[in-house]
N, CA and C atoms as a LAMMPS dump frame, in Angstrom:
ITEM: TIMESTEP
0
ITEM: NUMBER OF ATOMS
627
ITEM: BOX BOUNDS ff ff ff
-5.0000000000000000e+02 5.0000000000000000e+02
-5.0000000000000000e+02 5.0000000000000000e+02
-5.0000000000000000e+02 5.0000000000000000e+02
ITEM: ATOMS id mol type element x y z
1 1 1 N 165.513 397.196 220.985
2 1 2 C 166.246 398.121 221.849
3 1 3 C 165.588 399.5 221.771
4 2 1 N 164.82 400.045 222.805
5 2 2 C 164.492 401.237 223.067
6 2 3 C 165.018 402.239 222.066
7 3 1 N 166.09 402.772 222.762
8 3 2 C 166.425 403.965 222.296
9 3 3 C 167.443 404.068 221.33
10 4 1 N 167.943 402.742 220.783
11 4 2 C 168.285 402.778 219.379
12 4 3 C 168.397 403.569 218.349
13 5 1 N 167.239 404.305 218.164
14 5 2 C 166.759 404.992 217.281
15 5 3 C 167.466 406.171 217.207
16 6 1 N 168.198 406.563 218.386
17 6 2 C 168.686 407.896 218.826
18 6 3 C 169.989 407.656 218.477
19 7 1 N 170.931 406.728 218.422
20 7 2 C 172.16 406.067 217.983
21 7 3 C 172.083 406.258 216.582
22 8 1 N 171.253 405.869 215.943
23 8 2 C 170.913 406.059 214.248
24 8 3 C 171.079 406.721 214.131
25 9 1 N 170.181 408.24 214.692
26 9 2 C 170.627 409.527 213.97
27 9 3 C 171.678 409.979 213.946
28 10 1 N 172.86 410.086 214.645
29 10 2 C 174.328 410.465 214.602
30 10 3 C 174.958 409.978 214.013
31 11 1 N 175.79 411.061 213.346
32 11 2 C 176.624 410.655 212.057
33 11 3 C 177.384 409.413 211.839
34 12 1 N 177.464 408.676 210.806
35 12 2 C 178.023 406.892 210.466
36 12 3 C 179.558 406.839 211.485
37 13 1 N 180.387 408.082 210.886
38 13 2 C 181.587 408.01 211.53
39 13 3 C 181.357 408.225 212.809
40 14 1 N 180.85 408.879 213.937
41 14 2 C 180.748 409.09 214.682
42 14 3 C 179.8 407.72 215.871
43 15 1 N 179.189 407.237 214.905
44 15 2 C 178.766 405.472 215.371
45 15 3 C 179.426 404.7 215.158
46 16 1 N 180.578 404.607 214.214
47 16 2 C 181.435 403.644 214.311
48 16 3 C 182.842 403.587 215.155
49 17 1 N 182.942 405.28 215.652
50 17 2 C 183.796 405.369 216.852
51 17 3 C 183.419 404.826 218.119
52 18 1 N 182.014 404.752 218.121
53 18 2 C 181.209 404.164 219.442
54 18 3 C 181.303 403.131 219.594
55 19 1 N 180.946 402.349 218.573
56 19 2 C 181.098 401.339 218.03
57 19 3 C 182.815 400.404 218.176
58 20 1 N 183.833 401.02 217.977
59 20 2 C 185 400.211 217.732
60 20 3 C 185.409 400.193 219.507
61 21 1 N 185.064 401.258 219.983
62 21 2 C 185.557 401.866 221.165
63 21 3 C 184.954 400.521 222.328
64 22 1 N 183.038 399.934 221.645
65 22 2 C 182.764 399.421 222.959
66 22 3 C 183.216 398.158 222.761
67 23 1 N 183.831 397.714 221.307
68 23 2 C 183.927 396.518 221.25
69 23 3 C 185.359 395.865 221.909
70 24 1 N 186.666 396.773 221.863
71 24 2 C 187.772 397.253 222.527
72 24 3 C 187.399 396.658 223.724
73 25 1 N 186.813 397.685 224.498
74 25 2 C 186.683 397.376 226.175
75 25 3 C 186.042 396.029 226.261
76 26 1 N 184.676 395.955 225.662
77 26 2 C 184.485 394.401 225.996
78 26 3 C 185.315 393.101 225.504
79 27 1 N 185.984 393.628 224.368
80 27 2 C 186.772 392.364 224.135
81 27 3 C 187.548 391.96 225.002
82 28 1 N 188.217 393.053 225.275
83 28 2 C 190.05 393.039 226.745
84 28 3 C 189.057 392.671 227.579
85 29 1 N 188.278 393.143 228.383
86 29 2 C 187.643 392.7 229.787
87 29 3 C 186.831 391.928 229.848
88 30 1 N 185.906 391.521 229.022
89 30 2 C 184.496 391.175 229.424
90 30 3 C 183.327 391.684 229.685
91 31 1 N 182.381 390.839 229.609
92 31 2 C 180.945 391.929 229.929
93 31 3 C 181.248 392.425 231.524
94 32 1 N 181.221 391.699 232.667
95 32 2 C 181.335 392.012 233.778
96 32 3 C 182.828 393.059 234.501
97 33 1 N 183.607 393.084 233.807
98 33 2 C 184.813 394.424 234.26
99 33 3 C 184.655 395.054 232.945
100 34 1 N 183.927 395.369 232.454
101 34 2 C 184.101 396.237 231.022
102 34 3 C 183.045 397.585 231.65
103 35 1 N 183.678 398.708 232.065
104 35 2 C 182.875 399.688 232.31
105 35 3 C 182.22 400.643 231.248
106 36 1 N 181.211 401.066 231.303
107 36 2 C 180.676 402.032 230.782
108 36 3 C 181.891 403.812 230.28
109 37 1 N 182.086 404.099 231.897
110 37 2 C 183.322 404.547 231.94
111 37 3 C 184.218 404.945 230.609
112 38 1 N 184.706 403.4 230.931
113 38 2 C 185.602 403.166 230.107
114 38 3 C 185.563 403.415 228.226
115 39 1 N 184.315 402.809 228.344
116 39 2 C 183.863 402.83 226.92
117 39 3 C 183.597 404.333 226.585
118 40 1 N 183.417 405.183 227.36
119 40 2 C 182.826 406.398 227.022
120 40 3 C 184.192 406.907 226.767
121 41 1 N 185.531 407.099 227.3
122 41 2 C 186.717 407.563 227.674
123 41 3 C 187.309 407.231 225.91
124 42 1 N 186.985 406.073 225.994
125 42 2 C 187.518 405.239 224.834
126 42 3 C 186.811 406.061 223.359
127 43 1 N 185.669 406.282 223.564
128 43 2 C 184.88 407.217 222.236
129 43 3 C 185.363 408.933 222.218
130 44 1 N 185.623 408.966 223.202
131 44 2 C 185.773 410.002 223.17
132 44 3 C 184.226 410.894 223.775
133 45 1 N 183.494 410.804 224.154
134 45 2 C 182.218 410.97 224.844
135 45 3 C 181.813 411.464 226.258
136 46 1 N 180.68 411.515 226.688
137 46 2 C 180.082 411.367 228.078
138 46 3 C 179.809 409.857 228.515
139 47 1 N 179.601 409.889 229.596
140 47 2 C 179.439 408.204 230.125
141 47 3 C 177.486 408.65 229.555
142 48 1 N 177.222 409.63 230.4
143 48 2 C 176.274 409.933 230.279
144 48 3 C 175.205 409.46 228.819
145 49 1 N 175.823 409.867 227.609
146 49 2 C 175.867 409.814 226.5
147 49 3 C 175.569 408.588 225.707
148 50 1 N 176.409 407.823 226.6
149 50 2 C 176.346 406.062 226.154
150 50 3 C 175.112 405.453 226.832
151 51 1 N 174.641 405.876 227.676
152 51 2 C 173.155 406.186 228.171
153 51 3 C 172.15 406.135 227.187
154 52 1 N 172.482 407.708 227.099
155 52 2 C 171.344 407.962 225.91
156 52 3 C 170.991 407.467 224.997
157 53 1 N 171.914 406.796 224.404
158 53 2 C 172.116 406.036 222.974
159 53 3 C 171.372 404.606 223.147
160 54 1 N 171.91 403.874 224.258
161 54 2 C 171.624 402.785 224.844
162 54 3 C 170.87 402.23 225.495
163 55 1 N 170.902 403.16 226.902
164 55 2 C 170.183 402.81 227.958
165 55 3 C 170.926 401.952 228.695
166 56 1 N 171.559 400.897 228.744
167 56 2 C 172.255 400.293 229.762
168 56 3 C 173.368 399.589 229.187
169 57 1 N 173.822 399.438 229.862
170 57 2 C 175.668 398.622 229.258
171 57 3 C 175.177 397.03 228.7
172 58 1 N 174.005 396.6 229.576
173 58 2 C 173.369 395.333 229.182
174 58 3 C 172.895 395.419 227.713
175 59 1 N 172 396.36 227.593
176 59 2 C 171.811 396.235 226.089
177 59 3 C 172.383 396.897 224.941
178 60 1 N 173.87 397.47 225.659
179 60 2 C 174.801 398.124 224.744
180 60 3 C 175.738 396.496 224.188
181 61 1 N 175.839 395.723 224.939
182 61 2 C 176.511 394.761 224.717
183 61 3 C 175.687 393.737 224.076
184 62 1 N 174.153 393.322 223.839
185 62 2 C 173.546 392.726 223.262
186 62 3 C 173.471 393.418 221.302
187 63 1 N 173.503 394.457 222.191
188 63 2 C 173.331 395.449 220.43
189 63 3 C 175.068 394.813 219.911
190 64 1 N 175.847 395.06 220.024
191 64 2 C 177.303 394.984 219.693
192 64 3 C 176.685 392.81 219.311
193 65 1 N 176.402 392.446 219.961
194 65 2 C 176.3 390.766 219.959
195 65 3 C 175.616 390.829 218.34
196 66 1 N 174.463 391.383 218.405
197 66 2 C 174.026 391.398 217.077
198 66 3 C 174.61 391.664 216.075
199 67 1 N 175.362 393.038 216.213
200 67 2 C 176.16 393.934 214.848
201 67 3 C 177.088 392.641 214.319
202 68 1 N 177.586 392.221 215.608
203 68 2 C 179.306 391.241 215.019
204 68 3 C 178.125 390.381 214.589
205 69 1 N 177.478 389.273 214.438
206 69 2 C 177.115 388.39 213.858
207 69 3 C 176.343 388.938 212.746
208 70 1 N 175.93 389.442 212.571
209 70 2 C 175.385 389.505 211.161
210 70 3 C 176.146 389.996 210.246
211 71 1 N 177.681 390.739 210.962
212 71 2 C 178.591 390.991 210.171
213 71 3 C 179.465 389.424 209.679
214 72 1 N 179.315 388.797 210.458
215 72 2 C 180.021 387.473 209.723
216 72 3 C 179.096 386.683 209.479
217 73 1 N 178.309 386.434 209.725
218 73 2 C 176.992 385.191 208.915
219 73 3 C 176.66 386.551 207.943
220 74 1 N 176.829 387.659 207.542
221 74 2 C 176.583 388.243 206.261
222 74 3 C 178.057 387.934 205.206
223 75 1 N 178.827 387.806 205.525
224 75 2 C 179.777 387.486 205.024
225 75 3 C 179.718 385.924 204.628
226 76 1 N 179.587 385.538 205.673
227 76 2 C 179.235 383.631 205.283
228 76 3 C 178.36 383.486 204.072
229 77 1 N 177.101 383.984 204.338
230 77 2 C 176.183 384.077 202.931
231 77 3 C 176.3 384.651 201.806
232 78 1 N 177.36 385.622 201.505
233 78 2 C 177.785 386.206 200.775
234 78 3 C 178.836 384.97 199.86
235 79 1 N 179.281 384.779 200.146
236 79 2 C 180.892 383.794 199.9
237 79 3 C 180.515 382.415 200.086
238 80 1 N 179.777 381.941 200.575
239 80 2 C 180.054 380.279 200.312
240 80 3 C 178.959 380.119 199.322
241 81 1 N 179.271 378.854 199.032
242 81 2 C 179.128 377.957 197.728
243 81 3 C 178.276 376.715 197.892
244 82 1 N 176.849 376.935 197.906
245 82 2 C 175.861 375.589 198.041
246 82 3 C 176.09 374.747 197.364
247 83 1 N 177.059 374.953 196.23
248 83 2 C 176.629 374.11 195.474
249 83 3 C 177.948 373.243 195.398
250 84 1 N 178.532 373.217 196.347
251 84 2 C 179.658 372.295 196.88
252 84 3 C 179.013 371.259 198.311
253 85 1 N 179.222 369.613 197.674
254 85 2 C 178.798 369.058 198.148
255 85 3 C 179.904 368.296 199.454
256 86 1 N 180.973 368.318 198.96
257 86 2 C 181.763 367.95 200.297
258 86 3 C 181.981 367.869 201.688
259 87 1 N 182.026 367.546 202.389
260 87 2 C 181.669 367.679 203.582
261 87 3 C 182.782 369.037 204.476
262 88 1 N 184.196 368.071 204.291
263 88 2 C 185.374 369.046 204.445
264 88 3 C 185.275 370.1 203.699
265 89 1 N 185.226 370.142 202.363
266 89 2 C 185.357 371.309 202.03
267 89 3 C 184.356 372.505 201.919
268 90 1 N 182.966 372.082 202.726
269 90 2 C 182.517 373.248 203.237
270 90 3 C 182.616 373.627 204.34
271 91 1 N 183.336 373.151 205.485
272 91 2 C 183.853 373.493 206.379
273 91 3 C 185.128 373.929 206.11
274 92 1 N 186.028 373.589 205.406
275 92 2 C 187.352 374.427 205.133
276 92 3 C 186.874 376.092 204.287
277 93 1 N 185.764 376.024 203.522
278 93 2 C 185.407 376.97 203.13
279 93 3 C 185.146 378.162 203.981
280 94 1 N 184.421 377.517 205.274
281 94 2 C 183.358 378.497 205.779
282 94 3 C 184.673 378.824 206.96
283 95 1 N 185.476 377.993 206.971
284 95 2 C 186.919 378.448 207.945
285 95 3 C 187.561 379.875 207.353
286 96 1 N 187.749 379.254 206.185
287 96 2 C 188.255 380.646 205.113
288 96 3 C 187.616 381.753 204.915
289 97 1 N 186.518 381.549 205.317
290 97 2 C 185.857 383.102 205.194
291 97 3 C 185.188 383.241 206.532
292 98 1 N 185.632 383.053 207.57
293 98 2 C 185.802 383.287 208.852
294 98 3 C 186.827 384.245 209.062
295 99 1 N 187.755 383.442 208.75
296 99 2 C 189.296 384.205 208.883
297 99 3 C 189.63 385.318 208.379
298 100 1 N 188.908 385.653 207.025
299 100 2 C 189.288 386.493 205.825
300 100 3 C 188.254 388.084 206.896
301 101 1 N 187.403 387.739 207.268
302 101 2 C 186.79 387.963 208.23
303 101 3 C 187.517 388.62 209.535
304 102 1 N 188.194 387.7 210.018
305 102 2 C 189.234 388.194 210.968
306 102 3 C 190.017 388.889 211.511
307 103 1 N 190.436 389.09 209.666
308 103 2 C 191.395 389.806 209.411
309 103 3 C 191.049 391.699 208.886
310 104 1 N 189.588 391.577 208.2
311 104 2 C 188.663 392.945 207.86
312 104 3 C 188.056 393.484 209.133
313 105 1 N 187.995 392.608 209.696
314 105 2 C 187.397 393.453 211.327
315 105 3 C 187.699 392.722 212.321
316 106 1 N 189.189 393.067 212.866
317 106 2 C 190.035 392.254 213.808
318 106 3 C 188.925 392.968 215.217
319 107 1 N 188.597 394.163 215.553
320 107 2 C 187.917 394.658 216.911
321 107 3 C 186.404 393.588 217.1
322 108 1 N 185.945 393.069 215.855
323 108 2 C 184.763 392.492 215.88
324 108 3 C 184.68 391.032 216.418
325 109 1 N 186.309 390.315 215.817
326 109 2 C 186.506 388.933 215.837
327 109 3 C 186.869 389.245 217.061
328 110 1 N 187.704 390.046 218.335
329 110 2 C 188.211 389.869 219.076
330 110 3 C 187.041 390.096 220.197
331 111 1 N 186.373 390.732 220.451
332 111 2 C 184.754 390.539 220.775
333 111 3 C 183.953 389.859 220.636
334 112 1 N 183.988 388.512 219.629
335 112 2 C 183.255 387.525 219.481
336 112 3 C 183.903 386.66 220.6
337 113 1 N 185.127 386.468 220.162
338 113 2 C 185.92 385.987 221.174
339 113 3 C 185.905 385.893 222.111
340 114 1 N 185.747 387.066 222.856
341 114 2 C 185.49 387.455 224.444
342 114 3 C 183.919 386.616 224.217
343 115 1 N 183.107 387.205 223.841
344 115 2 C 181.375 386.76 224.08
345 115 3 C 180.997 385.221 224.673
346 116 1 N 181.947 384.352 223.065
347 116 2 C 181.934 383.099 223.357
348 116 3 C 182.472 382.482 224.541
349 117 1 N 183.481 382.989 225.036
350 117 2 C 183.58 382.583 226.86
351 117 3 C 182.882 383.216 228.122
352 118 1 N 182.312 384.152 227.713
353 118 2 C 181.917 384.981 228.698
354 118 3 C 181.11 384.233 229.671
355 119 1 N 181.291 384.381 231.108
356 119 2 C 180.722 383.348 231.625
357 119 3 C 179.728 384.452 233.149
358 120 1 N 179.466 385.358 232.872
359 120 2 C 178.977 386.11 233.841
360 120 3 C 177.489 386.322 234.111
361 121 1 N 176.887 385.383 235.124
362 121 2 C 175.747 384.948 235.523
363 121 3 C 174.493 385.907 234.872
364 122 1 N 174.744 387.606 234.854
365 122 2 C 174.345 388.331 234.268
366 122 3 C 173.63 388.702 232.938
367 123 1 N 174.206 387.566 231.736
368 123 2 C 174.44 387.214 230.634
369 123 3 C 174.067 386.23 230.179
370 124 1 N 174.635 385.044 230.84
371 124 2 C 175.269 383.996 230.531
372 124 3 C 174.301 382.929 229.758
373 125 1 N 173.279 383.14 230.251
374 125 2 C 171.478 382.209 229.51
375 125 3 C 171.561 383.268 228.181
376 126 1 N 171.578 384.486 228.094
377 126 2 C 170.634 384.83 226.646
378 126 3 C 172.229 384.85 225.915
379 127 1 N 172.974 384.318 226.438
380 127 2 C 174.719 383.94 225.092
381 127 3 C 174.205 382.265 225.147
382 128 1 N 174.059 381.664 226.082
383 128 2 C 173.707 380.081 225.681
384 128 3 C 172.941 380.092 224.496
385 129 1 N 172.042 381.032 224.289
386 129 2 C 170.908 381.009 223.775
387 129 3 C 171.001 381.246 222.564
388 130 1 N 171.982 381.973 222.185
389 130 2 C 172.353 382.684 221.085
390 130 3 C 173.599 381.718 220.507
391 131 1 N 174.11 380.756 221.231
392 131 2 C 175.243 380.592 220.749
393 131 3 C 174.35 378.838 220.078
394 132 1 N 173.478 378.427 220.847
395 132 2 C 172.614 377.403 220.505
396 132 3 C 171.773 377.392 218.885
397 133 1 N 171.146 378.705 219.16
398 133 2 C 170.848 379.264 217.186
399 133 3 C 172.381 378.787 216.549
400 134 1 N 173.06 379.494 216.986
401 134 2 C 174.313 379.4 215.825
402 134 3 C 175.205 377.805 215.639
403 135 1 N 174.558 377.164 216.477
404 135 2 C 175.257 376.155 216.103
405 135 3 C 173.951 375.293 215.491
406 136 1 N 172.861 375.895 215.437
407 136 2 C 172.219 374.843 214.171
408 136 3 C 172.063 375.575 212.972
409 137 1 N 172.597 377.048 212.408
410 137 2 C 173.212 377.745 211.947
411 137 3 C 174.349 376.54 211.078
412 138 1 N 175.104 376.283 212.071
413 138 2 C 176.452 375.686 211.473
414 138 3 C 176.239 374.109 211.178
415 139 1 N 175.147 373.686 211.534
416 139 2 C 174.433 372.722 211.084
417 139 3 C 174.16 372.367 209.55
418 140 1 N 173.172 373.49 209.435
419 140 2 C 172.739 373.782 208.123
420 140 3 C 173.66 373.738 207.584
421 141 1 N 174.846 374.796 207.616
422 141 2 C 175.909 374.736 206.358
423 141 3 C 176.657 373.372 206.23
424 142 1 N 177.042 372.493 207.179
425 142 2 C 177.491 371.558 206.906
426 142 3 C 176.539 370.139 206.414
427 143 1 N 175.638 370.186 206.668
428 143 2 C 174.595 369.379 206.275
429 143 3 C 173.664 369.316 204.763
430 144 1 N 173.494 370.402 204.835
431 144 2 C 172.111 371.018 203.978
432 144 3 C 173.031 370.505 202.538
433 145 1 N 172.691 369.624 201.667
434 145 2 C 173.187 369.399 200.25
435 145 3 C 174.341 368.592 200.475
436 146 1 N 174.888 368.107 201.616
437 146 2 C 176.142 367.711 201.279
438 146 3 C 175.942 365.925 200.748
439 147 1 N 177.1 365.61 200.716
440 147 2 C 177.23 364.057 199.654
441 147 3 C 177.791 363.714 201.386
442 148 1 N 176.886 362.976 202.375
443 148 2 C 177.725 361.423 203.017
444 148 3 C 178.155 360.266 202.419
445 149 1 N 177.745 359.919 201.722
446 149 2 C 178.634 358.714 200.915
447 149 3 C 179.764 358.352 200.925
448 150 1 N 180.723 359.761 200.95
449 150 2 C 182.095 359.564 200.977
450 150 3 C 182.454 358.868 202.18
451 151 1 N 181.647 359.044 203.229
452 151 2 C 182.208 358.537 204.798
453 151 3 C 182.247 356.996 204.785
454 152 1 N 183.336 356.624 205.259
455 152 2 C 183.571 355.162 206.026
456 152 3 C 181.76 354.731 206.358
457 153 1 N 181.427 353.573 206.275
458 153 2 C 180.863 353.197 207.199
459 153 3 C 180.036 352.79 208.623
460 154 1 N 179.582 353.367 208.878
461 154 2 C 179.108 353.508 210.375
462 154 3 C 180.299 354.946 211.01
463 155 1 N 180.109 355.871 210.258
464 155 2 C 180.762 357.404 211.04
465 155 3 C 179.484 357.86 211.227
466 156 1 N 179.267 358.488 212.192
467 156 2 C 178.201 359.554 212.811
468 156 3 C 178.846 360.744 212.186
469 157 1 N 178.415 361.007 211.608
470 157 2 C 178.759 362.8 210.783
471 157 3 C 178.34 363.658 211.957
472 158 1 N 177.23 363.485 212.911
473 158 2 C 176.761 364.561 213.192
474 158 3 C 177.964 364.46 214.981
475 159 1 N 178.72 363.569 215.152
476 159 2 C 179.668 363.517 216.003
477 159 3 C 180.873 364.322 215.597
478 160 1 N 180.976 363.916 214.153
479 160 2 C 182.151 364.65 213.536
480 160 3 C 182.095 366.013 213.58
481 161 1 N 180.956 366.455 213.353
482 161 2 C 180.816 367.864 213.552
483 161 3 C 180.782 368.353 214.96
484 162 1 N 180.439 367.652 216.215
485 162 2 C 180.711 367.888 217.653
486 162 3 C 182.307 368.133 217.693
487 163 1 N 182.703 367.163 217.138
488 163 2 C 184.452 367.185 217.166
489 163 3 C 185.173 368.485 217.098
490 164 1 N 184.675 368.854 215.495
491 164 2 C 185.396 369.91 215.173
492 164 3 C 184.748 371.38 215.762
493 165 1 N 183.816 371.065 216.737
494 165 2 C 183.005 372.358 217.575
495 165 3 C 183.821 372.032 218.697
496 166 1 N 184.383 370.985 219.132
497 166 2 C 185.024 370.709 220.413
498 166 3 C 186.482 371.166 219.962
499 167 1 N 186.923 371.052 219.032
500 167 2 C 188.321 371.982 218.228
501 167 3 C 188.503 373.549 218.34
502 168 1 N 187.135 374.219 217.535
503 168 2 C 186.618 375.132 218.149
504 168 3 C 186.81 375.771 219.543
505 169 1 N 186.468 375.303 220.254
506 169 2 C 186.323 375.33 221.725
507 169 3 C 187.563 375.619 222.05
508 170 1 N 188.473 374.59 221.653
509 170 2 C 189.456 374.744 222.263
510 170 3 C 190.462 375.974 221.748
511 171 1 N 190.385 376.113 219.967
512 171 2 C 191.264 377.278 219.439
513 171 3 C 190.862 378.218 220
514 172 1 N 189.013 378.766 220.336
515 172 2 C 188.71 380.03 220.948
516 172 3 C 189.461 380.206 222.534
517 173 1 N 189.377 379.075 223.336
518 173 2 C 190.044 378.958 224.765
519 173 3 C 191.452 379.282 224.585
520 174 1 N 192.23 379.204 223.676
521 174 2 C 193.324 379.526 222.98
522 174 3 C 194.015 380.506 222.943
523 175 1 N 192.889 381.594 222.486
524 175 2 C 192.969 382.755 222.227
525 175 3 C 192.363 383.697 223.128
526 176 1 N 191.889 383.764 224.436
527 176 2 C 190.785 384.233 224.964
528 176 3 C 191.757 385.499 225.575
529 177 1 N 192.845 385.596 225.218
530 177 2 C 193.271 386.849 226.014
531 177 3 C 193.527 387.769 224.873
532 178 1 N 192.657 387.783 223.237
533 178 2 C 192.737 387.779 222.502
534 178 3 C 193.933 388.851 221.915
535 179 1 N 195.309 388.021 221.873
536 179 2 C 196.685 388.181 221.493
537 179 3 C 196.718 387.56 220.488
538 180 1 N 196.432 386.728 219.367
539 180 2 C 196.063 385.706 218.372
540 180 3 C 195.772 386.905 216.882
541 181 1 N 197.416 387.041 216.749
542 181 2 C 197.813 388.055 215.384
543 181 3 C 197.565 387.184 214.054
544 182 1 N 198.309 386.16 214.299
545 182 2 C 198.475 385.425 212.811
546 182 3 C 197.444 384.296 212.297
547 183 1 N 196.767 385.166 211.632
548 183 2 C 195.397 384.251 211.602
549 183 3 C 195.659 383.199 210.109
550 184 1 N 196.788 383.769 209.446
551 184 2 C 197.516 382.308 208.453
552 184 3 C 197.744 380.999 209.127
553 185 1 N 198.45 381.512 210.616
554 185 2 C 199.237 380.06 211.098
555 185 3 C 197.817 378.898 211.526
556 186 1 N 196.8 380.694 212.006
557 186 2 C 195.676 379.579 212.939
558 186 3 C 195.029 378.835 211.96
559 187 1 N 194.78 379.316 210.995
560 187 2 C 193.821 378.774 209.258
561 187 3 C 194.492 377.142 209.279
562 188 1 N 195.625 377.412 209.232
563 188 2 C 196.571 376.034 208.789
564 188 3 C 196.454 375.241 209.956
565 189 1 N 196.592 375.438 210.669
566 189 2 C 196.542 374.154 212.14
567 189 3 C 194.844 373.971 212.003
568 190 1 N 194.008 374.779 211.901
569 190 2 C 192.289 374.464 211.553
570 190 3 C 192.208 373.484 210.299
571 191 1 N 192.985 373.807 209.555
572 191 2 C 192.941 373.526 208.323
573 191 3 C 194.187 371.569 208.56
574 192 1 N 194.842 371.5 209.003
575 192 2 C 195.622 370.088 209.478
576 192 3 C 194.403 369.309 209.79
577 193 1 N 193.555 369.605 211.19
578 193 2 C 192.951 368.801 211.625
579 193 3 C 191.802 368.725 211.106
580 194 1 N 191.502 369.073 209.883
581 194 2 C 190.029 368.64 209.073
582 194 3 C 190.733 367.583 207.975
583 195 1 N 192.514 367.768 207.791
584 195 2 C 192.526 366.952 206.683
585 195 3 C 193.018 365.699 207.418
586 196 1 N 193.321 365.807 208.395
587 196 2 C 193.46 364.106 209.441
588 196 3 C 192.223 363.554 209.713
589 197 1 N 191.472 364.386 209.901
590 197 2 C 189.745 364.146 210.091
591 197 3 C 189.306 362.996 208.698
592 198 1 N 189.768 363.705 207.713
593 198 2 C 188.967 363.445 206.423
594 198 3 C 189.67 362.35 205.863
595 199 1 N 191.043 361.915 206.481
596 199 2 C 191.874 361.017 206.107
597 199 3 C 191.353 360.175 206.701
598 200 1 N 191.129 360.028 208.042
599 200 2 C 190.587 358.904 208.716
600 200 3 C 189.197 358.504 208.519
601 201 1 N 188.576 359.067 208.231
602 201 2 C 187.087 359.281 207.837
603 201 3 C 186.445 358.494 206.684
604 202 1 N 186.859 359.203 205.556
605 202 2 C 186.323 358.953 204.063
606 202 3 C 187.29 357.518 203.698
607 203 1 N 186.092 357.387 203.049
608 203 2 C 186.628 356.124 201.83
609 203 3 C 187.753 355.949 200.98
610 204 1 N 188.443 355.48 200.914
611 204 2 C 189.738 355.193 200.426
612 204 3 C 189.179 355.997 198.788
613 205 1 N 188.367 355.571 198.223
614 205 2 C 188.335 356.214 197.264
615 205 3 C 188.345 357.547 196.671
616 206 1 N 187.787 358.221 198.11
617 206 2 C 187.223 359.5 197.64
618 206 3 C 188.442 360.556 198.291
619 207 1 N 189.873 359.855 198.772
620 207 2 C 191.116 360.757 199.075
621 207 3 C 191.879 360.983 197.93
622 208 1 N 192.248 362.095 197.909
623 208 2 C 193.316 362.716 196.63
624 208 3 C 194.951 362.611 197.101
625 209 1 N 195.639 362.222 196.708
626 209 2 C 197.254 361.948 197.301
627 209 3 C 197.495 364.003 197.164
C-alpha cells in the first residue's frame, strides 16, 4: 500500500480511532454502501484525510482485511496447542480462541463478518482469494499432527471438515446483520454440533460418557 507509510506516522491513538471508525462503517454496510464520508465523520477527520493516509476506500478496506486477520491467526498461534492430537478437540480449541477473540475486539469480528459475505463485484475475486489461503490455513490446523485412527471406518475427514465450514457458513449467514451479542450461547451451539459430529464419527472406543 502506497501511502501507508503516512498512516504510521500519526499518533497510535489517533490510528486506532481511524481504525475502529472504518471498521464500524464497513461492518454495518459493506464494502459497496460504506462511504468514505462516512468513515471520515465517524473519526472524527477530513474525507480528504482518509485519502491521504490511504489513497482509496479500495485499499483502505484491503488494509483493514489484513489488520483483522493477523489479529486473529496471531491469536490462533499464540494459544493453540500442537501438541494435541484430536481431531475435535482442535477444532473446539481453535473455536475457543476465536470467540475469546470476539469478545477482545468485537469492531474487528464484526468486520470479518461483513468481509466474509461481501459479495460486491468490485472485491469479490481478491476476498475469494483470500478467503481460499485461509481455508488451507484451517487445513493445516486441523490436519497437521492429528491422530485419524479414532474415526469410524471409511469417514472422509477431509468432508468432515467441509461440513463444519458449511456450519460455518451458515452461523456467519446468521449473523450478517452483525447483532450476534452472546458469543457464550454461539460457542455452545458450535460446540453441540462438533460433539454430535464426533459421536457419530469416532470409534466406540475412543468416546468418553
Amino acid at each position: 500500500m502506497i501511502l501507508i507509510d503516512k498512516f504510521n506516522n500519526i499518533p497510535v491513538e489517533k490510528q486506532n480511532t481511524i481504525i475502529n471508525a472504518a471498521l464500524k462503517v464497513f461492518g454495518k454496510n459493506g464494502y459497496k454502501k460504506a462511504s468514505v464520508n462516512d468513515i471520515a465523520e465517524a473519526a472524527g477527520i477530513s474525507k480528504s484525510m482518509v485519502f491521504h493516509y490511504f489513497g482509496t476506500k479500495r485499499d483502505l478496506y484491503f488494509y483493514l482485511i489484513e489488520l483483522c486477520g493477523n489479529l486473529i491467526v496471531g491469536e490462533v498461534q499464540e494459544k493453540f496447542d500442537p501438541g494435541i492430537t484430536d481431531f475435535f478437540d482442535r477444532i473446539i480449541l481453535t473455536s475457543e480462541i476465536e470467540m475469546a477473540a470476539a469478545k477482545k475486539y468485537p469492531a474487528a469480528m464484526s468486520f470479518l463478518t461483513s468481509f466474509y459475505l461481501e459479495d460486491c463485484e468490485e472485491v469479490k475475486a481478491d476476498i475469494q482469494a483470500i478467503l481460499a489461503k485461509g481455508e488451507g490455513d484451517r487445513q493445516k490446523i486441523a490436519f497437521d499432527g492429528t491422530d485419524f485412527s479414532k474415526f469410524k471406518e471409511g469417514v472422509d475427514v477431509k468432508l468432515v471438515l467441509k461440513m463444519l465450514m458449511w456450519i460455518t457458513d451458515g452461523f456467519v449467514n446468521s449473523t450478517k446483520n452483525n447483532e450476534m451479542q452472546d458469543y457464550d450461547k454461539a460457542y455452545q451451539e458450535i460446540f453441540d454440533c462438533l460433539m454430535l459430529l464426533k459421536k457419530n464419527l469416532y470409534k466406540e472406543e475412543y468416546l468418553k460418557d
